[in-house]
C-alpha positions as CSV (number, residue, x, y, z in Angstrom):
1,X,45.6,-25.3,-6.6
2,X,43.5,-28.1,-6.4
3,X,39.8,-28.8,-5.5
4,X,37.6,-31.2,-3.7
5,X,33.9,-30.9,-5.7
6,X,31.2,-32.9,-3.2
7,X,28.2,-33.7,-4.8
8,X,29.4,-33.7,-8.3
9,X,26.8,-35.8,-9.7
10,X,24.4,-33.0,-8.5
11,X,22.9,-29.6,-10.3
12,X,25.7,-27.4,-8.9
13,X,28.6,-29.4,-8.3
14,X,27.9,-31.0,-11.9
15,X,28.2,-27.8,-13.0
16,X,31.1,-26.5,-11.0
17,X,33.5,-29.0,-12.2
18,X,34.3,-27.5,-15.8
19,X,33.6,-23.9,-14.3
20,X,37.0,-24.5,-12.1
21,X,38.8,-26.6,-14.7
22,X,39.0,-23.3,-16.9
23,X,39.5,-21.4,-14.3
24,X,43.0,-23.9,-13.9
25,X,42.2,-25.4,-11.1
26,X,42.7,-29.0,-10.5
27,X,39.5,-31.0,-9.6
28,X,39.0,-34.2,-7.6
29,X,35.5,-34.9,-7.8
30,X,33.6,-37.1,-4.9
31,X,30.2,-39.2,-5.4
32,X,29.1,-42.1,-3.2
33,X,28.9,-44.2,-6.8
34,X,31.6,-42.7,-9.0
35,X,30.1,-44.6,-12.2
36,X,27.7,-42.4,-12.6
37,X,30.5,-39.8,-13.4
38,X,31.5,-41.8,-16.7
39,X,29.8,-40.5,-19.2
40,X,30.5,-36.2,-18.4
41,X,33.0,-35.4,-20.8
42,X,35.2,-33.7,-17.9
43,X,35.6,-37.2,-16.3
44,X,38.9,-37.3,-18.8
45,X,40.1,-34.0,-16.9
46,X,39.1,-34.9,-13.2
47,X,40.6,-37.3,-10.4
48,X,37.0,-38.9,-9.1
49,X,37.0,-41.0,-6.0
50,X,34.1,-43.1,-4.1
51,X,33.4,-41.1,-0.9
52,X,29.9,-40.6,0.9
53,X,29.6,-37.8,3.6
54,X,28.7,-40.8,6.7
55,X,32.2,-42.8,6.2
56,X,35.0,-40.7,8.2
57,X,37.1,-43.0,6.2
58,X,36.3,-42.0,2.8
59,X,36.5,-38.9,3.9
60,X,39.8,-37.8,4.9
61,X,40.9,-40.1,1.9
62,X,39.1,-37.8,-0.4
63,X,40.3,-34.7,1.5
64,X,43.8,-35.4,1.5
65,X,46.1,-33.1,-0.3
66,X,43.5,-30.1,-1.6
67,X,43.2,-27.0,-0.8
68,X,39.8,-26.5,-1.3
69,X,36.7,-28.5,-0.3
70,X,33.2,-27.6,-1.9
71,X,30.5,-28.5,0.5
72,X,27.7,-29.3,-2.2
73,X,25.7,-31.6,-0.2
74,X,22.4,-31.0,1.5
75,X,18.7,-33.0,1.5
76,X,16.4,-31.9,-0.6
77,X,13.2,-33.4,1.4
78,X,10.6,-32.8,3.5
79,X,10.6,-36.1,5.5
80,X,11.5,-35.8,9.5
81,X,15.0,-36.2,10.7
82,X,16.4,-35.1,7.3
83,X,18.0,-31.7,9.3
84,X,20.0,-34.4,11.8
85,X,21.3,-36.2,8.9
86,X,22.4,-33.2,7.3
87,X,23.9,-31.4,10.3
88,X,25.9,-35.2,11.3
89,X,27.2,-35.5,8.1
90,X,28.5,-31.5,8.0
91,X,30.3,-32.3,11.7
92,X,31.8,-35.5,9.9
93,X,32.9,-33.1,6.8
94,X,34.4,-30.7,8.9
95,X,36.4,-32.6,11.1
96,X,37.8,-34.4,8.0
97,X,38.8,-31.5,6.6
98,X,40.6,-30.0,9.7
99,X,42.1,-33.8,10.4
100,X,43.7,-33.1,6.3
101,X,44.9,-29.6,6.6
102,X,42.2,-28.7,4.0
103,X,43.2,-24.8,3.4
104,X,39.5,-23.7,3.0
105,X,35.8,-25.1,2.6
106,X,33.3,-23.4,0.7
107,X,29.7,-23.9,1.1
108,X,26.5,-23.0,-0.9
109,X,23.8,-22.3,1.8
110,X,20.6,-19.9,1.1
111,X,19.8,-16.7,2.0
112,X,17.7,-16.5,5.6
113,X,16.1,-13.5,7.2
114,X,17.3,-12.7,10.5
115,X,14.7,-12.7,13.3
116,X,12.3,-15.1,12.0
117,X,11.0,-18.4,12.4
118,X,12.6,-20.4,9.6
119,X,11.1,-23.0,7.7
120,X,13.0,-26.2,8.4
121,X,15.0,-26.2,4.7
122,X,16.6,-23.1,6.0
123,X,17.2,-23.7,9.1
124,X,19.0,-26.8,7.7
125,X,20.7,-25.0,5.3
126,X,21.8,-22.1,8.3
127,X,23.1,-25.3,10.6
128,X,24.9,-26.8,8.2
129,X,26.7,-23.3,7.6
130,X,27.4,-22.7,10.9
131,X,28.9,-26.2,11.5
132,X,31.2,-25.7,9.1
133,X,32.1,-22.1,10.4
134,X,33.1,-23.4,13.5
135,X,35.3,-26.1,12.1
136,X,38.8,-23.9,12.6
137,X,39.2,-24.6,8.7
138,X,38.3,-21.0,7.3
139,X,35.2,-21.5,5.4
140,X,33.2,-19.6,3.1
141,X,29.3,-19.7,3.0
142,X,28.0,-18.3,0.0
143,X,24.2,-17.6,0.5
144,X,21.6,-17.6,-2.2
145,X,17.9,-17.2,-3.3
146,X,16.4,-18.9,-6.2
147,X,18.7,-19.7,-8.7
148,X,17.6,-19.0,-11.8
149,X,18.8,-21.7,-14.6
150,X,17.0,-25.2,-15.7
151,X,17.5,-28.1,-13.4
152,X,17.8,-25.9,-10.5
153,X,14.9,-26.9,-8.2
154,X,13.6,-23.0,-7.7
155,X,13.4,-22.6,-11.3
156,X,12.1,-25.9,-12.4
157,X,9.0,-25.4,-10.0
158,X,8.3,-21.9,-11.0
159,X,8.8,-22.9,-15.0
160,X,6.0,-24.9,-14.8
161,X,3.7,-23.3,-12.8
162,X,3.8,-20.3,-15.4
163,X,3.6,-22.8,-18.3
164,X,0.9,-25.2,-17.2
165,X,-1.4,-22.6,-15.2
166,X,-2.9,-19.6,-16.7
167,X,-4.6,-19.2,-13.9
168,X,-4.0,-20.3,-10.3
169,X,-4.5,-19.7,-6.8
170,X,-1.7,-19.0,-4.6
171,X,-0.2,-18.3,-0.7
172,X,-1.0,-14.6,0.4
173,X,3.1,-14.9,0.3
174,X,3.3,-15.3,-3.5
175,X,3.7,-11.0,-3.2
176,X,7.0,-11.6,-0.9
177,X,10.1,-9.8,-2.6
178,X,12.8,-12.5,-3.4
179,X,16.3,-11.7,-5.0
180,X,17.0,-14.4,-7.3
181,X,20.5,-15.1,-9.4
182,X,21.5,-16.7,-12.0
183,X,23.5,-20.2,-12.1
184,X,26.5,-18.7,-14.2
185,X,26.9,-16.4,-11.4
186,X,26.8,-18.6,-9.0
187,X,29.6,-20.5,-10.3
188,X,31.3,-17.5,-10.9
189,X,31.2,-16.7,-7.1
190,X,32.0,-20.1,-6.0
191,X,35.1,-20.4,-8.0
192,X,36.7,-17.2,-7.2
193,X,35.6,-18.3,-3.5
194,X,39.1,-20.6,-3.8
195,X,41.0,-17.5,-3.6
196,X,39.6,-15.9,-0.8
197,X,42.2,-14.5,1.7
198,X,43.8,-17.2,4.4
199,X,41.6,-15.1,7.2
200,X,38.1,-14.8,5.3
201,X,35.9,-16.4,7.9
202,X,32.2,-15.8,7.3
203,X,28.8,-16.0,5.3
204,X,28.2,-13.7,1.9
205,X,24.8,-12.9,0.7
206,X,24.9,-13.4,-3.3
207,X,22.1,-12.4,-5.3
208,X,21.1,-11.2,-9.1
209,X,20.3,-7.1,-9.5
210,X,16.5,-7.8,-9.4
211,X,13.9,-7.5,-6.5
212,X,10.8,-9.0,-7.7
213,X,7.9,-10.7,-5.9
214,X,7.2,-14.5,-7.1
215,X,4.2,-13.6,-8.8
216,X,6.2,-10.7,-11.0
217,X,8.5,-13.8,-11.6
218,X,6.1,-15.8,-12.9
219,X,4.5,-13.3,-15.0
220,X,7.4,-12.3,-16.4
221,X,8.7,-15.8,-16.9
222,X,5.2,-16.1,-19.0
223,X,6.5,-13.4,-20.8
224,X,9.5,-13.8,-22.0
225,X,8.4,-17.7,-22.7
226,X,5.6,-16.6,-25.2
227,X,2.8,-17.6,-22.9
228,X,-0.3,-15.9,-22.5
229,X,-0.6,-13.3,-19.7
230,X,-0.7,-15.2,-16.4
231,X,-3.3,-14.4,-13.8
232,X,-3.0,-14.9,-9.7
233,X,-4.9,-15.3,-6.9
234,X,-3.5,-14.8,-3.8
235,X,-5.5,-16.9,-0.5
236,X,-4.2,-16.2,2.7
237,X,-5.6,-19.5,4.0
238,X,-3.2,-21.8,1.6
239,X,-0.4,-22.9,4.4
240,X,2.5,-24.0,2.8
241,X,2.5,-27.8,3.2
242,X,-0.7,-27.5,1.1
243,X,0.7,-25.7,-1.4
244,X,3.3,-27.9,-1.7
245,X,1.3,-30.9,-2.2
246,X,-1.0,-28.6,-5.0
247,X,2.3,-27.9,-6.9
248,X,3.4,-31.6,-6.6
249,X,0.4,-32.1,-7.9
250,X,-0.3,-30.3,-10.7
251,X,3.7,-30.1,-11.8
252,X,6.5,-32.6,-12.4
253,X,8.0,-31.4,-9.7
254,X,8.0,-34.2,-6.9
255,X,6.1,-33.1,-3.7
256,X,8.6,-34.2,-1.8
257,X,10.8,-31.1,-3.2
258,X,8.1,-28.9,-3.8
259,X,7.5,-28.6,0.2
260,X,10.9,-27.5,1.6
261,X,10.5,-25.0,-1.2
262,X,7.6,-23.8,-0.8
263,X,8.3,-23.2,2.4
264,X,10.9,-21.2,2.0
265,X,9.0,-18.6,0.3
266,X,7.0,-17.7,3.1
267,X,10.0,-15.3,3.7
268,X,11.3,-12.3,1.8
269,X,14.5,-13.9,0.1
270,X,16.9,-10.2,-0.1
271,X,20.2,-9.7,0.1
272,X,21.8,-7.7,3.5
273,X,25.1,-7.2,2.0
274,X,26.9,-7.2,-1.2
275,X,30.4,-7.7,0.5
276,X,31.8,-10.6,-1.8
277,X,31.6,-7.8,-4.9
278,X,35.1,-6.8,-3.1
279,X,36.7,-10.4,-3.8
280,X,35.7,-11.0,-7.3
281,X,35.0,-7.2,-8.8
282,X,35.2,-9.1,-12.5
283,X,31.7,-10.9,-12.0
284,X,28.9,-9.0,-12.7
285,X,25.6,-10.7,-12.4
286,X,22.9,-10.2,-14.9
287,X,19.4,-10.0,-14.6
288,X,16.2,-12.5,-14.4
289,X,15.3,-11.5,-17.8
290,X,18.8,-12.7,-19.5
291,X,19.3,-15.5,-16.9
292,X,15.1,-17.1,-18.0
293,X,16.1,-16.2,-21.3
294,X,20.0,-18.0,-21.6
295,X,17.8,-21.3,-19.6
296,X,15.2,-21.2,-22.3
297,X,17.3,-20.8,-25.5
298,X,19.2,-23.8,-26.0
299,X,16.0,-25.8,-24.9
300,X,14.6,-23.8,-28.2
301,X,17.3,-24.8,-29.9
302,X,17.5,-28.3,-28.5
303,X,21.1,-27.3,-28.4
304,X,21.8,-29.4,-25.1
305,X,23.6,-32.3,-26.1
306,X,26.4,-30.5,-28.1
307,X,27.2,-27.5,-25.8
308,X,25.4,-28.3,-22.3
309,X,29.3,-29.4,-21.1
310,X,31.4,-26.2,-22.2
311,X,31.9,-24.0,-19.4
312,X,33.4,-21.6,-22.1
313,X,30.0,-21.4,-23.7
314,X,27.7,-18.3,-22.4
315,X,24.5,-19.5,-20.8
316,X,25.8,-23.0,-21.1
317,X,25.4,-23.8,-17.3
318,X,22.1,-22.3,-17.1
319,X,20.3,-25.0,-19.4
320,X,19.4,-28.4,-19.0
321,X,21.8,-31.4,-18.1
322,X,21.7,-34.8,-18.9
323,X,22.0,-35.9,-15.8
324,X,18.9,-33.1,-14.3
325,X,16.2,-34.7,-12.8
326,X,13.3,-36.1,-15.3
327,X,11.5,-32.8,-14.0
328,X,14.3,-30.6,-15.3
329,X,13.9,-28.8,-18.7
330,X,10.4,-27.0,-18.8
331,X,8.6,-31.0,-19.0
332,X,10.3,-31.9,-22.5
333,X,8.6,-35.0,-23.7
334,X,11.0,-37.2,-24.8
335,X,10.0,-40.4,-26.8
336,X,13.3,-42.5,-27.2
337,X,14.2,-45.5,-29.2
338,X,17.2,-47.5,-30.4
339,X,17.3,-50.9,-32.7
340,X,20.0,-52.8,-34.1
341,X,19.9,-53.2,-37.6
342,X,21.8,-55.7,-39.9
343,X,22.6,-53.3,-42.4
344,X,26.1,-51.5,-42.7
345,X,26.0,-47.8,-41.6
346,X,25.8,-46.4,-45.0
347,X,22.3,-48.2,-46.1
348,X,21.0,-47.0,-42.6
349,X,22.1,-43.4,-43.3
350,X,20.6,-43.9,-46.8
351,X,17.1,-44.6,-45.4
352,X,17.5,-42.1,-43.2
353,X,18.5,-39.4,-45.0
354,X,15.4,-40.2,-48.0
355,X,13.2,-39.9,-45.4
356,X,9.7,-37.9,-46.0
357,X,8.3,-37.0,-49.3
358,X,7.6,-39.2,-51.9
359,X,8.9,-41.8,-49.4
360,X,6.7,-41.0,-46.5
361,X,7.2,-41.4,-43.2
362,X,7.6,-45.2,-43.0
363,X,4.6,-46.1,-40.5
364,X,0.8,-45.4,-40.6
365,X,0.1,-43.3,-43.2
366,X,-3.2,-42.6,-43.0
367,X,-2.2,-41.2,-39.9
368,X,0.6,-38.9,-40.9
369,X,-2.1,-38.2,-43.9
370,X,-4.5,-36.9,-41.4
371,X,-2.1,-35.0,-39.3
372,X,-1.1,-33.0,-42.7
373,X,-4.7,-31.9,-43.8
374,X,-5.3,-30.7,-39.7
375,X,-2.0,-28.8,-40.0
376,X,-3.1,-27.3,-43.2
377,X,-6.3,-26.6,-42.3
378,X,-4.6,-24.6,-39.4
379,X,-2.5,-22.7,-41.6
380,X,0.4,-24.8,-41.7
381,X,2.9,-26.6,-44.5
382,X,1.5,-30.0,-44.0
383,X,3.0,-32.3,-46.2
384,X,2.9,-30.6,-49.6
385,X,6.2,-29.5,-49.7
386,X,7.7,-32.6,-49.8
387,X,11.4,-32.3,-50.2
388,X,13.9,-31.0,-53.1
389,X,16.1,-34.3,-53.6
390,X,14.8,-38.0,-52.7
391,X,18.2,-38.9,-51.5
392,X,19.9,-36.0,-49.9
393,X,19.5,-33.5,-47.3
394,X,21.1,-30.4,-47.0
395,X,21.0,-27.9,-43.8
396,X,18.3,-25.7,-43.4
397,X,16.1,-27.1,-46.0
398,X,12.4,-28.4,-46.0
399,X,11.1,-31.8,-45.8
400,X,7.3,-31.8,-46.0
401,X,6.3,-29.9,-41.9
402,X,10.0,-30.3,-41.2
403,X,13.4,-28.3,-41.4
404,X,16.6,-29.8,-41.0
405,X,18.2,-28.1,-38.1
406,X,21.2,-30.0,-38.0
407,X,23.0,-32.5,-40.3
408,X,26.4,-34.8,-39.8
409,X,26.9,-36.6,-43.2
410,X,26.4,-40.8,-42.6
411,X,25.7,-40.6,-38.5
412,X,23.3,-37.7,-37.4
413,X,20.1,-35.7,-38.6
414,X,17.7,-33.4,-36.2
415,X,14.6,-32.0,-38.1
416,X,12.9,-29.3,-36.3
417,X,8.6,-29.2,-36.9
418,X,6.9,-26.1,-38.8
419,X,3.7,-28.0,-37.9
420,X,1.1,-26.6,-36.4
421,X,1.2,-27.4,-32.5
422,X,1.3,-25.6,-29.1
423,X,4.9,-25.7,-28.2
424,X,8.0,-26.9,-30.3
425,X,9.1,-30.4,-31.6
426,X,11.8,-32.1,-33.1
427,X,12.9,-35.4,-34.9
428,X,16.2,-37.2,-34.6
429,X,18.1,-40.0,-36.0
430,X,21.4,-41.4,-35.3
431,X,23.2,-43.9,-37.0
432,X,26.1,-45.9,-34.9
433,X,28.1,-47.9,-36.1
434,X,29.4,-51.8,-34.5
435,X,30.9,-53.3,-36.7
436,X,29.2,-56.3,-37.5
437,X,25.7,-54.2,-37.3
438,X,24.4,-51.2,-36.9
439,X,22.4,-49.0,-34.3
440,X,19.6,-46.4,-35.1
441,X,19.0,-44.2,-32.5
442,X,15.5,-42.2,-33.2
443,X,13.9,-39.7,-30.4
444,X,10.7,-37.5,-30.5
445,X,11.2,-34.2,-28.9
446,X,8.2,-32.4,-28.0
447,X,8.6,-29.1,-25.6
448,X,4.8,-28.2,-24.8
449,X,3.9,-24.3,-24.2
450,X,1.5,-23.7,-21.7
451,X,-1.9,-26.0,-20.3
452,X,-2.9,-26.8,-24.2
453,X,0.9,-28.3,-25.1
454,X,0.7,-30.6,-22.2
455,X,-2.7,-31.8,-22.7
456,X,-1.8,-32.1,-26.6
457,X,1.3,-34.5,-26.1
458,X,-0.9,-36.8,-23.7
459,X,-3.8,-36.6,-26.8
460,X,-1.5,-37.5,-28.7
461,X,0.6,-40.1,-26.8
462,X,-1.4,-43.4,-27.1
463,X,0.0,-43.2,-31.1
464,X,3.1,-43.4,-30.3
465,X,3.6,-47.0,-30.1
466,X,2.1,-46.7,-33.9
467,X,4.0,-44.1,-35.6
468,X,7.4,-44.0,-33.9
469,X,7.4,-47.6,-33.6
470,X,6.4,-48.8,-36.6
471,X,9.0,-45.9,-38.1
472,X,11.8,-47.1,-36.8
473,X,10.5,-50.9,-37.7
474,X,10.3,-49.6,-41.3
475,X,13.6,-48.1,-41.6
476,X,15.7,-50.9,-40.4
477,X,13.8,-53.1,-42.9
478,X,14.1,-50.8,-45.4
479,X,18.1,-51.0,-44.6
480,X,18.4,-54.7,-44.3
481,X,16.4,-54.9,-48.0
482,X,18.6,-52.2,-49.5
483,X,22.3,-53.1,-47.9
484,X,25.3,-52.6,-49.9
């Protein structure tokens, strides 16, 4: 079998593609610039074509010769005329598929209540399924609430109103019940959706085991997250395009998505049937407590760049992506540098791998100094530990308010802060080698928790131009002086 993936440089189709290549299915994946497809490590495993959803052209070019077509396309925005657009480009879509002899289209739509005045998102996201219904190619319309996992849109805007707000005023509607589901099971659903039977025709509600109002979401969230109990105020006179601007305002979370979602929760998001449980018996979906808490983990762990890829990895799909919008991953605060360094690879491990103790911390040490005695007079190691050996690191050992997490002899180190601080941080170097010079790579992770570990990281902030660039400065001198 093989499979057309539309919008694969998106949160779900990104995530679809190694979901359906272990599943054995053969994927061609579409995106209007297929570049930006280069650096997932399934690109080696896909066909990927150009194709945007207004050329009929590259259309049927990318339908041609599948079986099944994921519709994974729809605007996220609040601006006017965006429900034309979509509904124009799910006609084109359609006919393209019926014109190829597509075998099937599946679609990922949201739940809508019946009888009520929709919020234009939904109604959208409703005429875009029924286009595709009525395309005489049998299609499938899988319909869902919030999806719980990081990058998703839902989640990201409820993650950080529970992190930055302790306390906050919301829409009487915050108490609406809403059946949310987690990402993995989404993709779960979506693949088996391939082997639906030839005469399957029709929409699927798919949703999680949980009924829970927003507000329990959030405070639950809060929960599980190691926040402080959160506290709500519900105001019947908040309409929802203000309380979209609010959240775009006091979250990452652009205004511009915050309103079509926002809007959508002036409805009770439930599930009317649970028919699809007949085609794919094998998927059981878990619930918001193990979906928040397989998002959170490798975020803890600042596990995403190894395992963020492997569909074969539990929970994988439900973190954060490379390729997620800057808003994605609970606001991680990323400081990122790279140099080149005139030094062979092994004198720039060398430095790095002496790093801290007697050595220090190669810029502004009255700074670090400081840092140290605050951290100790907090309770914390500060920098009297030190480290065990001057030249070499092992895994899991200390290194003054540090811990090394992670260690690849001669290329990569990740420390992980015992500091003092309100949410988690972590340090890492990696060395590259060109040839005729090096690279050292050096990023600052800092994952705030809660109000205090935002405003910390902007307190903070105007130093970085001092300590992490004067580090990395150091280093590579140290290196050149110090070259083999």
């Amino acid at each position: 079998m093989k499979a057309l993936v539309t919008g694969a440089t998106g949160y779900v189709g990104g995530r679809l593609v190694p979901e359906l290549l272990a599943a054995g299915i053969e994927v061609r994946a579409m995106a209007r610039t297929p570049e930006k497809l280069d650096n997932r490590p399934w690109r080696p495993d896909v066909e990927v074509v150009a194709g945007d959803v207004n050329d009929s052209e590259s259309l049927e070019r990318a339908l041609t010769g599948v079986d099944v077509a994921y519709y994974l396309i729809h605007s996220m925005a609040d601006s006017t005329g965006y429900a034309d657009l979509d509904r124009e480009a799910a006609t084109r879509f359609a006919a393209a598929a019926e014109r190829a002899e597509v075998g099937r289209i599946v679609y990922l739509g949201g739940i809508a209540p019946e009888g009520e005045d929709l919020s234009m998102h939904l109604q959208s996201r409703r005429e875009v399924g029924e286009v595709l219904l009525a395309s005489g190619v049998p299609t499938a319309v899988l319909q869902a609430g919030v999806i719980l996992g990081s990058g998703s849109a839902s989640f990201e805007m409820m993650r950080n109103l529970s992190e930055r707000l302790p306390v906050m005023v919301a829409p009487k509607w915050i108490k609406n019940r809403i059946q949310p589901i987690a990402v993995r099971d989404v993709l779960s659903y979506l693949a088996k959706a391939a082997e639906l039977p030839a005469d399957v025709n029709r929409t699927f509600d798919i949703a999680g085991p949980d009924v829970l109002t927003y507000r329990d979401m959030m405070k639950r969230y809060a929960r599980i997250a190691g926040l402080s109990e959160r506290r709500i105020l519900a105001l019947p006179a908040l309409t929802p395009r203000l309380a979209g601007l609010w959240v775009g305002l006091v979250t990452p979370v652009p205004t511009s998505v915050a309103r079509p979602l926002v809007g959508s929760l002036i409805h009770e998001v439930l599930a009317k049937e649970n028919d699809f449980a007949e085609f794919a018996p094998e998927v059981q979906p878990i619930g918001f407590d193990e979906a928040v808490e397989l998002a959170l983990a490798r975020i803890r762990d600042l596990d995403v760049r190894t395992t963020w890829y492997s569909a074969s990895t539990p929970g994988a799909s439900a973190t954060v992506l490379p390729e997620d919008p800057d808003w994605a991953g609970g606001s991680m605060r990323i400081d990122e540098r790279s140099r080149p360094v005139r030094a062979s690879a092994e004198a720039v491990w060398s430095v790095v791998e002496g790093i801290g103790g007697g050595r220090g911390w190669y810029s502004w040490r009255l700074g670090w100094a400081s840092r140290g005695l605050i951290d100790r007079f907090f309770g914390g190691p500060g920098l009297k530990r030190g480290r065990r050996h001057p030249d070499q690191l092992t895994l899991g050992e200390a290194v003054d308010w540090w811990r090394v997490e992670k260690i690849t002899p001669g290329t990569y180190l990740l420390l992980r802060a015992e500091m003092r601080l309100p949410g988690s941080g972590w340090l890492e170097f990696r060395v590259e080698d060109r040839g005729n010079h090096t690279v050292l790579h050096q990023r600052a992770v800092y994952r705030p928790r809660g109000l205090l570990g935002v405003l910390y990281w902007w307190a903070v902030w105007p130093f970085h131009g001092i300590v992490f660039e004067g580090m990395q400065r150091n280093m590579a001198r140290a290196a050149v002086r110090h070259r083999p």
